[in-house]
C-alpha positions as semicolon CSV with decimal commas, in nm:
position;residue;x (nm);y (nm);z (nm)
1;X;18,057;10,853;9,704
2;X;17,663;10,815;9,694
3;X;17,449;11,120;9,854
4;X;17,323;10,799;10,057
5;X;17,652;10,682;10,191
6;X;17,703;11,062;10,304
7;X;17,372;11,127;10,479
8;X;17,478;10,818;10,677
9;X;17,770;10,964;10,763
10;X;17,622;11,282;10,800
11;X;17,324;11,184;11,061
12;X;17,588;10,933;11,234
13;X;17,774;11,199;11,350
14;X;17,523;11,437;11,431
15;X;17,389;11,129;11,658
16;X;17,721;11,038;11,786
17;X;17,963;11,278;11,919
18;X;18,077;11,318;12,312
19;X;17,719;11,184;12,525
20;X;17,857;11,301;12,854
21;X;17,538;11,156;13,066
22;X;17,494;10,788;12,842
23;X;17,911;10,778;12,935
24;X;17,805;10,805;13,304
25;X;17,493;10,614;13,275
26;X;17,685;10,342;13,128
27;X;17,984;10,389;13,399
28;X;17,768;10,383;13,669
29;X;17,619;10,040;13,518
30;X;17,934;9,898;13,478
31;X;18,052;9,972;13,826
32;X;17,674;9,826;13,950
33;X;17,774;9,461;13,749
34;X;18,112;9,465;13,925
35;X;17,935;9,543;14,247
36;X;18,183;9,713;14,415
37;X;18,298;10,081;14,403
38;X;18,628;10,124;14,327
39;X;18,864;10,388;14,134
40;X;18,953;10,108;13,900
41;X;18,611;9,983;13,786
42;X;18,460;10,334;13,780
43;X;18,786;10,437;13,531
44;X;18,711;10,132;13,355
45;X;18,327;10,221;13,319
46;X;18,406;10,555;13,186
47;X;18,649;10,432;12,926
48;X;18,434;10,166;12,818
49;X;18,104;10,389;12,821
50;X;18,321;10,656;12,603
51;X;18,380;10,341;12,378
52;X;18,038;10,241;12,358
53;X;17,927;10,565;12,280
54;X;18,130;10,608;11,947
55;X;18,023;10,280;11,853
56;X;17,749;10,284;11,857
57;X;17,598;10,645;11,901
58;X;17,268;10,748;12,093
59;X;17,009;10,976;11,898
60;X;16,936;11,285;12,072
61;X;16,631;11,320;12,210
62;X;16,465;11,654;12,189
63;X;16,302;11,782;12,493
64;X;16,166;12,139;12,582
65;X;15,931;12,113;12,903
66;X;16,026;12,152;13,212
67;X;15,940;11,911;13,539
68;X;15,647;11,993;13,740
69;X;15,687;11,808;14,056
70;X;15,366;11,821;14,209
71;X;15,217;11,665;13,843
72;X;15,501;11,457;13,868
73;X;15,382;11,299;14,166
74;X;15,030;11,289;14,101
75;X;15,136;11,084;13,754
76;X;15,307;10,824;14,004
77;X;15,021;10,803;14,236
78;X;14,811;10,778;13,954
79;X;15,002;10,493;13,821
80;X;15,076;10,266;14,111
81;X;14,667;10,329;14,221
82;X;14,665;10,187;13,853
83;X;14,915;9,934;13,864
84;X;14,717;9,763;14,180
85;X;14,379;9,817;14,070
86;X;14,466;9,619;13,699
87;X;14,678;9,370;13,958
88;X;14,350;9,290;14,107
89;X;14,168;9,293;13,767
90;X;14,362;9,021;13,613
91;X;14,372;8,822;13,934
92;X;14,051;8,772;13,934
93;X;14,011;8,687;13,612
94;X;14,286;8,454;13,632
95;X;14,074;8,306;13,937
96;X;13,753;8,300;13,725
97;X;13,550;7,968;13,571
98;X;13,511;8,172;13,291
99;X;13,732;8,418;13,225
100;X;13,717;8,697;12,957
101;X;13,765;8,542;12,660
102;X;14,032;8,716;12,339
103;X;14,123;9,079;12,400
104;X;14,140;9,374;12,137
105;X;14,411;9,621;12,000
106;X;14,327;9,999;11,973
107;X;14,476;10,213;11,752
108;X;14,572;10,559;11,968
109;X;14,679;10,837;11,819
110;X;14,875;11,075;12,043
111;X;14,802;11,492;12,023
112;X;15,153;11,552;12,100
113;X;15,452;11,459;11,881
114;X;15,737;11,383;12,102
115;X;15,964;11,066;12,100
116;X;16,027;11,085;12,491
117;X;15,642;11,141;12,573
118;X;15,569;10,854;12,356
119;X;15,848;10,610;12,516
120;X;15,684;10,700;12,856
121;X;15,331;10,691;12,793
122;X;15,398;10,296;12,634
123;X;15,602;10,204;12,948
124;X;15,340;10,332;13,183
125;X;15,086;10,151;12,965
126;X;15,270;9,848;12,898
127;X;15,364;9,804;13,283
128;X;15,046;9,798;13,409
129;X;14,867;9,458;13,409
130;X;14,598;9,367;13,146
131;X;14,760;9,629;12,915
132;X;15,058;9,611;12,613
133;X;15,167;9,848;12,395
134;X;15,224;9,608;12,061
135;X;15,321;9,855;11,813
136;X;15,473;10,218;11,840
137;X;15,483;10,414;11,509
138;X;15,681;10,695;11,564
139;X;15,643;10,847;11,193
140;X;15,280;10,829;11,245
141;X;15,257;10,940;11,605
142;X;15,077;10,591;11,677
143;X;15,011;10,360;11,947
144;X;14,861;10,008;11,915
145;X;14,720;9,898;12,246
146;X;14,631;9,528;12,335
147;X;14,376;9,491;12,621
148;X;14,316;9,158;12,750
149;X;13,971;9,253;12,873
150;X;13,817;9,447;12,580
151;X;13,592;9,273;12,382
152;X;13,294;9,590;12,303
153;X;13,366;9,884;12,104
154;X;13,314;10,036;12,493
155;X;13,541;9,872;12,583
156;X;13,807;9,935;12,326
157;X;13,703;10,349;12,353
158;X;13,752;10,367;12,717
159;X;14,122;10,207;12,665
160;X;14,216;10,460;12,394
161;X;14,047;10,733;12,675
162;X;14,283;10,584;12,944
163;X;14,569;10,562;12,711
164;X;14,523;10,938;12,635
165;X;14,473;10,996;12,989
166;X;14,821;10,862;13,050
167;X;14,935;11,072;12,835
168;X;14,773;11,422;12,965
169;X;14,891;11,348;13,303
170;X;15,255;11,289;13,140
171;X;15,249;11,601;12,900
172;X;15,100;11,767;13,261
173;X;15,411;11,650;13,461
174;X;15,709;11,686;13,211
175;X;15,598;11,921;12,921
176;X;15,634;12,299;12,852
177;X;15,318;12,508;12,825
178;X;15,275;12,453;12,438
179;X;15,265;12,123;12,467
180;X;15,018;12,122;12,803
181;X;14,805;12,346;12,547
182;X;14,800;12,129;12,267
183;X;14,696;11,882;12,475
184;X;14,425;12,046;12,705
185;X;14,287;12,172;12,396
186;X;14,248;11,840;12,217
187;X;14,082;11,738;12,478
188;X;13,819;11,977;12,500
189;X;13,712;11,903;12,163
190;X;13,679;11,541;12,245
191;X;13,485;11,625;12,495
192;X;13,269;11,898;12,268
């Protein structure tokens, strides 16, 4: 057998393996399609999330923070005041004789390397009107950012800033001290 074939194995069970809380996600999804709670379909959900999960296995995701609620809620404030304000953007631009015309991608590059931080950071980005997230590079810690309204290099630095804001106030709410340091810090010297 090739040294390939067995790292495959290898890393497929180290992925795979019993995933108590994807079982119950996927139980509790099951049971929400059915809609109706019953022994049956929850038994049924468990069975076929234990299935699922051997099948095709979930990678760990590694995560060492701890929640902090208060930042935790001022990240949600921060994004719905964000969500409505970009709402309002685009409508008006939608509304507008002449409205911006093209739209630039900005290559981010995050301070903190963490798969979780960087799934969060490109749904808060990518849900907010005006704003996608076109390209993640995990490898390279990398975000490509499409904003329909930059057209300056301004305009293109202030969405990398915001993009990195996101991210401080998500590294604020969910990360351990190392990480909050690592991040303060880096932006400091931006700053500098």
């Amino acid at each position: 057998m090739s040294a390939r074939r067995i790292s495959r194995r290898l890393s497929a069970r180290t992925r795979g393996g019993f995933q108590p809380r994807a079982i119950i996600a996927l139980a509790v999804v099951w049971v929400l399609l059915w809609d109706r709670i019953t022994l049956g379909n929850a038994v049924n959900g468990l069975i076929i999330g234990a299935v699922i999960t051997q099948i095709f296995p979930l990678p760990s995701i590694q995560y060492f923070g701890r929640i902090h609620p208060w930042r935790l809620l001022v990240l949600t404030l921060r994004f719905f005041v964000d969500l409505v304000s970009a709402a309002i953007e685009v409508s008006i631009a939608t509304l507008d004789r002449h409205p911006p015309k093209g739209g630039s991608i900005v290559e981010v590059h995050l301070r903190v390397r963490n798969e979780l931080y960087m799934t969060i950071i490109s749904a808060l980005v990518s849900l907010v009107p005006g704003s996608i997230v076109v390209e993640a590079r995990r490898t390279a810690n990398v975000l490509y950012v499409h904003g329909f309204h930059v057209t300056t290099p301004e305009g293109l630095e202030e969405l990398r800033r915001d993009v990195l804001a996101v991210e401080t106030r998500v590294v604020r709410a969910l990360g351990s001290d190392e990480e909050l340091e690592a991040v303060m810090g880096a932006t400091e010297k931006e700053t500098a």
